[in-house]
LUMZA-472315 format. One record per residue (C-alpha): residue number from 1; x, y, z negated; residue in three letters. Coordinates in Angstrom, 1 decimal. Layout:
PAVO    k      px      py      pz    r
PAVO  NUM       X       Y       Z  ALA
...
This chain:
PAVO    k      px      py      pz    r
PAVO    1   118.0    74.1   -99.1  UNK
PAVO    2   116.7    70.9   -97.3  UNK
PAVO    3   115.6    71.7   -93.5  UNK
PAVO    4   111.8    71.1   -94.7  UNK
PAVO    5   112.0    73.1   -97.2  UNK
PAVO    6   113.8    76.3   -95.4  UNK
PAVO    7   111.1    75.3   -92.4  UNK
PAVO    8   108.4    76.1   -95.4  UNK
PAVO    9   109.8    78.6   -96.7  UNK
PAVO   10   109.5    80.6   -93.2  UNK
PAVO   11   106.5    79.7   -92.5  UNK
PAVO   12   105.3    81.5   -95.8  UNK
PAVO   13   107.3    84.9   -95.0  UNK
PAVO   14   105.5    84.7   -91.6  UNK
PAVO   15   102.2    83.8   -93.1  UNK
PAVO   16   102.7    87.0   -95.9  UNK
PAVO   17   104.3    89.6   -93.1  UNK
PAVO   18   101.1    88.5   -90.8  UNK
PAVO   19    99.1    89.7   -93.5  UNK
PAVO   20   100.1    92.6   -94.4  UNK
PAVO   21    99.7    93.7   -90.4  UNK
PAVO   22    96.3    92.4   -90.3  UNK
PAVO   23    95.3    93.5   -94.2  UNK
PAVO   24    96.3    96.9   -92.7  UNK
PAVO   25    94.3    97.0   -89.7  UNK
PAVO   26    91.2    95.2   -90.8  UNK
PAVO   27    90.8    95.4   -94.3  UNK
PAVO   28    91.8    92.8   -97.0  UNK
PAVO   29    88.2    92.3   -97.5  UNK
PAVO   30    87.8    92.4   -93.8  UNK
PAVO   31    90.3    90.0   -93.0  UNK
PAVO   32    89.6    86.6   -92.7  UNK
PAVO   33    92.3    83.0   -93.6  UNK
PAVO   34    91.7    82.6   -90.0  UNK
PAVO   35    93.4    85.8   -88.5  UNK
PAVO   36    96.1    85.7   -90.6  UNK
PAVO   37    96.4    82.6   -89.4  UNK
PAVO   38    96.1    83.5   -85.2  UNK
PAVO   39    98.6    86.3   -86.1  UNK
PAVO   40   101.2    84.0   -87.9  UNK
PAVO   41   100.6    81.1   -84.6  UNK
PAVO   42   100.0    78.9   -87.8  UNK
PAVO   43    96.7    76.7   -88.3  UNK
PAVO   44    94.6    76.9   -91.7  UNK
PAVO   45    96.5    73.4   -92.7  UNK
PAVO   46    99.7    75.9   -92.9  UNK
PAVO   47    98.0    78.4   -94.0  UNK
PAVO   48    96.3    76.3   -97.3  UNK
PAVO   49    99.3    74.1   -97.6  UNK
PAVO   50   101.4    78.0   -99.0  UNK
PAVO   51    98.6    79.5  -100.3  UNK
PAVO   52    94.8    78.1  -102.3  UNK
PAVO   53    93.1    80.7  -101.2  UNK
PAVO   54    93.2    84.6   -99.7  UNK
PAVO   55    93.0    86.1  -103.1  UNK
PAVO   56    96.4    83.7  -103.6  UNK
PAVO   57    98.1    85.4  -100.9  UNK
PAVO   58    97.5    88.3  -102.0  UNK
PAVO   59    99.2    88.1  -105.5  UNK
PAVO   60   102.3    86.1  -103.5  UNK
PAVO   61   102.6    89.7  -101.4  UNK
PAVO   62   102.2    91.8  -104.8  UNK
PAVO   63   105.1    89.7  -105.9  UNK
PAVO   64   107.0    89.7  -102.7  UNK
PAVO   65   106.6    93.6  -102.3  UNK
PAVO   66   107.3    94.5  -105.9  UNK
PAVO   67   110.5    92.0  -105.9  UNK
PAVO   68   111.6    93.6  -102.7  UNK
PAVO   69   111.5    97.2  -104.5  UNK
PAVO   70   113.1    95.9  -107.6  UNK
PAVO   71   116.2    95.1  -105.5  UNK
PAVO   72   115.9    98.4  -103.6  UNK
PAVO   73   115.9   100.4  -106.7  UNK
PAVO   74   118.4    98.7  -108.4  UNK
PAVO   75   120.7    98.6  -105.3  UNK
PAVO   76   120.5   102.3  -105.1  UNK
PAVO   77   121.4   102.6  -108.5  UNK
PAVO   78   124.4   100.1  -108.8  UNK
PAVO   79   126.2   101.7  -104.9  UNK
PAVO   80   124.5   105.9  -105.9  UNK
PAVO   81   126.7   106.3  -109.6  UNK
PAVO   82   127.0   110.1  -110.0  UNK
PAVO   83   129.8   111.7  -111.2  UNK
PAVO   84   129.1   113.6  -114.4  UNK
PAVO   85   128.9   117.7  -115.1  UNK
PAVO   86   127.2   120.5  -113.3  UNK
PAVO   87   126.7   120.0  -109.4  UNK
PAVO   88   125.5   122.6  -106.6  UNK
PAVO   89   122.5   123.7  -105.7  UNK
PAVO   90   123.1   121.3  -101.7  UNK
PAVO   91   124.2   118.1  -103.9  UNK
PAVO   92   121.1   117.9  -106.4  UNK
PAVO   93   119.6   118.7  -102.6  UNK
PAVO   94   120.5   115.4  -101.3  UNK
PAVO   95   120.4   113.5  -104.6  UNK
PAVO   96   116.9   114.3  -104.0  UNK
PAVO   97   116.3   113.2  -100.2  UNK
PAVO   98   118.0   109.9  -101.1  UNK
PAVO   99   115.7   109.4  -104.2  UNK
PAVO  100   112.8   110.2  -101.5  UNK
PAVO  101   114.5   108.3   -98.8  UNK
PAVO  102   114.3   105.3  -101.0  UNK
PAVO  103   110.5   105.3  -102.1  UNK
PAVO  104   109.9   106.1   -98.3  UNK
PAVO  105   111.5   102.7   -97.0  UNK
PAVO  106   109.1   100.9   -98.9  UNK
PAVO  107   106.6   102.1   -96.8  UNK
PAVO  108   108.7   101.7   -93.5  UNK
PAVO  109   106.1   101.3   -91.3  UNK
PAVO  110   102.1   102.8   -90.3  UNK
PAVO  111   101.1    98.6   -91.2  UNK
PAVO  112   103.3    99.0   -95.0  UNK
PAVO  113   101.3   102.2   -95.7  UNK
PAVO  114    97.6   101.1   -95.0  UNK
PAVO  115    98.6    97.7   -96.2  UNK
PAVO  116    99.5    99.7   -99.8  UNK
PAVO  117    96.4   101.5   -99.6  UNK
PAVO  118    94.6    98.5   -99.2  UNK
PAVO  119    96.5    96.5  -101.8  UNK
PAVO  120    95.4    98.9  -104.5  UNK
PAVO  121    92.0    99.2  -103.9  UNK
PAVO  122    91.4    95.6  -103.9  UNK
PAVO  123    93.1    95.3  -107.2  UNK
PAVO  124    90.8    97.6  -108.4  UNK
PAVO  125    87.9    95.7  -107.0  UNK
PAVO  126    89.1    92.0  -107.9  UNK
PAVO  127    89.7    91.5  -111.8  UNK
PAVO  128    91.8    88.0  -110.5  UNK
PAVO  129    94.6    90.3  -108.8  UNK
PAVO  130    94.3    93.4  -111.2  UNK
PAVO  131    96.8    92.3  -113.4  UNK
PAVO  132    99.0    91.6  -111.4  UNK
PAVO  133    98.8    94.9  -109.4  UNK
PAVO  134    99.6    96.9  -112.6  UNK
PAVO  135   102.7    94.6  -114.0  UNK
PAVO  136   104.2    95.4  -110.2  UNK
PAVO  137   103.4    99.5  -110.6  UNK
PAVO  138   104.8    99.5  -113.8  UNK
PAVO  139   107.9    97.8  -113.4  UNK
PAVO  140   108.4    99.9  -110.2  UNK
PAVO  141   107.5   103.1  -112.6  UNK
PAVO  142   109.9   102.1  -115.4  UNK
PAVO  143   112.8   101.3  -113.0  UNK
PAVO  144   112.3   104.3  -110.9  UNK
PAVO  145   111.9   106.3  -114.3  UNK
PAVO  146   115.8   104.9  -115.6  UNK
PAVO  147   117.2   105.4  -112.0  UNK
PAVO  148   116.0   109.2  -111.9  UNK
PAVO  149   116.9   109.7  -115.8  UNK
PAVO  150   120.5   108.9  -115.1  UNK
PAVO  151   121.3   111.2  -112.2  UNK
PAVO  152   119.1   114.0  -113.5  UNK
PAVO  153   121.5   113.1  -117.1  UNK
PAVO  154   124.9   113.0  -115.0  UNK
PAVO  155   124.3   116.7  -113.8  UNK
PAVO  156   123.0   117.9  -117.4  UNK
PAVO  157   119.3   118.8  -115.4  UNK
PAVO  158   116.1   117.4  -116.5  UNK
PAVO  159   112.3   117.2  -115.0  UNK
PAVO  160   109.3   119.4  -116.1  UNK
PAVO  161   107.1   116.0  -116.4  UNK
PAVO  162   107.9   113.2  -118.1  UNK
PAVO  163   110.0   110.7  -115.2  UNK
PAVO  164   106.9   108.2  -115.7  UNK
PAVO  165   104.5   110.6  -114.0  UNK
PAVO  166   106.9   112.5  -111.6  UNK
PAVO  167   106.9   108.8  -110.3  UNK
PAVO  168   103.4   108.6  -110.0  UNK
PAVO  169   103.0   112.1  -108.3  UNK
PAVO  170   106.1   111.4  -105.9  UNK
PAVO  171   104.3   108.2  -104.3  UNK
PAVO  172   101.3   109.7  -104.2  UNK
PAVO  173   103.0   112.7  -102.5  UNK
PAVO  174   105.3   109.9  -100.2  UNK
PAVO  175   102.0   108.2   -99.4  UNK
PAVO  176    99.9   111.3   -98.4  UNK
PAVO  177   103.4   112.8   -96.4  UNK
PAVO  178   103.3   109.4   -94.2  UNK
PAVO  179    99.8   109.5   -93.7  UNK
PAVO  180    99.7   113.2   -92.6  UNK
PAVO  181   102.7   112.5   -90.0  UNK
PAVO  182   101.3   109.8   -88.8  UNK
PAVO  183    97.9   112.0   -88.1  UNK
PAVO  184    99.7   115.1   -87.2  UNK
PAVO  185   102.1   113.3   -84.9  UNK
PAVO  186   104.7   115.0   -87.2  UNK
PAVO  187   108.4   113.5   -87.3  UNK
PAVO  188   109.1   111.4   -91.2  UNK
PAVO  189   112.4   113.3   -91.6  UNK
PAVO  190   110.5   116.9   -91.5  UNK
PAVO  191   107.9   115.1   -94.4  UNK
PAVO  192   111.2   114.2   -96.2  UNK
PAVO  193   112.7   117.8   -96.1  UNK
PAVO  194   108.8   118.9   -97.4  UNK
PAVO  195   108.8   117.0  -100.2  UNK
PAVO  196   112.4   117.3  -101.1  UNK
PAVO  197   111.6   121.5  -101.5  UNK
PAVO  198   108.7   120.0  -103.7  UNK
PAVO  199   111.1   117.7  -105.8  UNK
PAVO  200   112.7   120.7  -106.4  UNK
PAVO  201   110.3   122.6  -108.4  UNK
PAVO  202   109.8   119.8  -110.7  UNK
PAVO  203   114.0   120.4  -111.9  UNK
PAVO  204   115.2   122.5  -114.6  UNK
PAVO  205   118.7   122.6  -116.2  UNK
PAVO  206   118.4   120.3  -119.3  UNK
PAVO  207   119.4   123.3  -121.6  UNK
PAVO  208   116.0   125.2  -120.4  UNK
């Protein structure tokens, strides 16, 4: 990588991690180029020299966030292999808080969780970044969906939904969890210990 291009390439992460602070404190309808901008310390001539426009910037975060899970996920899955046959009761226990410990890094900060909360009702509100928003959720869902299918397999137990919407109901649960700490003043751990006991009424042995 020449020096110009490793100088650009920085310049974009710091362009794309100022925006997701600002998108979660203002809005990414509320935000304006020029923010983003004042928070990276670039000028609009950086700014516009990465990215054509705001609505731009937004799919190269969708990308950057939904790449950055991919690897997460798949991480987990290749260092996490379980060892096959019937486990105890404490072990599917903390199969379960690592599962949740993962989906809860990608929202490892207040600005991550507003900024996700943001991200997906702009989607909904901009046709342009829609499609986008819904090939990074179901990659996410599909991957999650193998990685949980494979433990749950390993230790002959199975899930009462189908994994795709056990997904969907865990991130809503992670979001809301994160939320409700961060308005209660509560510790994350104790939401993770929460949601783990609610994990756990979604297992069954597989013979069930």
């Amino acid at each position: 990588m020449t020096q110009l291009t490793a100088r650009r390439s920085a310049t974009r992460e710091r362009l794309l991690q100022a925006a997701v602070e600002v998108f979660a404190e203002a809005g990414v309808l509320g935000a304006s180029v020029e923010q983003i901008c004042e928070r990276a310390g670039f000028t609009r001539g950086a700014f516009y020299s990465n990215f054509d426009s705001k609505d731009d910037l937004c799919l190269a975060l969708l990308q950057a966030q939904g790449q950055k899970s991919y690897e997460a996920i798949e991480r987990h899955t290749r260092e996490n292999q379980p060892e096959p046959g019937p486990v105890s009761p404490e072990t599917v226990r903390t199969n379960v808080r690592s599962i949740l410990a993962l989906l809860l890094d990608q929202m490892d900060s207040d600005a991550s969780v507003l900024f996700a909360m943001e991200m997906r009702a702009y989607a909904v509100r901009t046709p342009s970044v829609l499609p986008v928003y819904r090939e990074v959720s179901m990659g996410l869902t599909n991957l999650f969906s193998d990685l949980v299918e494979g433990l749950l397999d390993a230790h002959h137990m199975k899930l009462k939904l189908p994994p795709a919407q056990a997904f969907t109901l865990l991130s809503a649960m992670c979001e809301y969890a994160l939320l409700n700490a961060k308005v209660m003043q509560r510790d994350r751990d104790a939401a993770v210990e929460e949601l783990a006991d609610t994990v756990e009424l979604l297992l069954a042995p597989a013979d069930d």
